[in-house]
C-alpha positions in Angstrom: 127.9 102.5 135.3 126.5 102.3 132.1 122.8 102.9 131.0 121.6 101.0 127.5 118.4 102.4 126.9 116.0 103.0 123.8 117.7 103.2 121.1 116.1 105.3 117.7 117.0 104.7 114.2 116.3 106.8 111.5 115.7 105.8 108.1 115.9 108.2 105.1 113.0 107.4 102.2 113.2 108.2 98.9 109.9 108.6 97.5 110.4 107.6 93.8 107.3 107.5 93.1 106.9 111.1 93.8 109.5 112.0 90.6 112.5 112.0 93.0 110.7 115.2 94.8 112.4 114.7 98.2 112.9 111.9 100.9 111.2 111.5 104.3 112.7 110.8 107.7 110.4 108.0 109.7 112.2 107.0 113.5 111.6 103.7 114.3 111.9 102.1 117.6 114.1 99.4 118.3 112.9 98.6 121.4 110.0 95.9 121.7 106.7 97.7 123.1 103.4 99.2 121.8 104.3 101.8 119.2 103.9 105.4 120.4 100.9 106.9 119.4 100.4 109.8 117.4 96.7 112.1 117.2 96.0 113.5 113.5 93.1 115.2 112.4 91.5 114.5 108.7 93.0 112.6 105.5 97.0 113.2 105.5 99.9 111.0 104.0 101.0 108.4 105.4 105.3 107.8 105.3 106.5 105.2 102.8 108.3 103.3 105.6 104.3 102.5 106.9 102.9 101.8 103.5 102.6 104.8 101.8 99.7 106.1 100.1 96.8 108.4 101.9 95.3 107.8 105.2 91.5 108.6 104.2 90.0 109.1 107.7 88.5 112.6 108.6 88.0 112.8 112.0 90.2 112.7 114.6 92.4 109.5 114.9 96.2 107.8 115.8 98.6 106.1 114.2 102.3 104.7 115.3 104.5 107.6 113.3 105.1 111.1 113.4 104.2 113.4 110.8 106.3 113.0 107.7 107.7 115.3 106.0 107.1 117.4 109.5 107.0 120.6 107.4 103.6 119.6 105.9 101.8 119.3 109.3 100.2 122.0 111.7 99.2 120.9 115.5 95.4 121.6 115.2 94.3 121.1 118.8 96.5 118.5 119.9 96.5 116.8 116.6 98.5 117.0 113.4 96.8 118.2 110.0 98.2 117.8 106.7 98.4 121.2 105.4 98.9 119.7 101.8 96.9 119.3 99.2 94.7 115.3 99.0 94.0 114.8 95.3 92.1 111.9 94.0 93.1 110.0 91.2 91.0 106.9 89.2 93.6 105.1 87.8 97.3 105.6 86.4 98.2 109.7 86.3 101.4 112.2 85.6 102.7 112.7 88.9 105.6 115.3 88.9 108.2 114.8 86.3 107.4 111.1 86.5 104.3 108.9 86.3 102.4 106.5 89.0 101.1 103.2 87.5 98.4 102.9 90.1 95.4 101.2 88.2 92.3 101.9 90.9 91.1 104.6 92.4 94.3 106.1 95.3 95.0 109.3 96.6 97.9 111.3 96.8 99.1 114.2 99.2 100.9 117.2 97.1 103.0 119.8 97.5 101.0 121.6 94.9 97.7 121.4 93.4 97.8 118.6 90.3 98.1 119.8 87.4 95.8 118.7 84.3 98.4 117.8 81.0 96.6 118.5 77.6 97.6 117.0 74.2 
């Protein structure tokens, strides 16, 4: 006999709007159901494939995806931190070899701390 049961898919993301710097891997379940949840602890990114962007929250919270890119998160007491760096931004910035067009104020998680160009 066979068993169909809960199928996961993976989808790659590019994050072009990151200068190309590498892609990140969200599963997605396929199955209907409450999403599974997922502790983190203080501001982290949040994958492309859920909007993108920052999560800004400090204390101790959930959301329905795992920790993407999984290399930039340590378990800190049951709960994932974002080991990279949250930078702040006003409005449009150099990001990487490219540029991010954001015109209000947005965060972004980096590998690196941002770098200030000069002219």
């Amino acid at each position: 006999m066979t068993r169909i049961g809960v199928v996961d898919i993976v989808v790659a993301v590019a994050l072009a709007g990151a200068g190309g710097a590498g892609c990140g891997v969200v599963a997605l379940r396929a199955t209907p159901g409450p999403p599974d949840a997922v502790a983190y602890v203080g501001p982290h990114g949040r994958p492309r494939a859920y909007g993108g962007g920052v999560c800004p929250l400090g204390e101790r919270h959930q959301h329905p995806w795992p920790p993407t890119p999984a290399a930039a998160f340590v378990l800190d007491d049951g709960a994932w931190r974002d080991t990279r760096t949250i930078a702040s931004f006003p409005g449009p910035h150099a990001l990487g070899r490219g540029h991010c067009a954001t015109s209000r104020w947005h965060q972004h998680a980096l590998a690196s701390p941002p770098t200030t160009a000069t002219r």
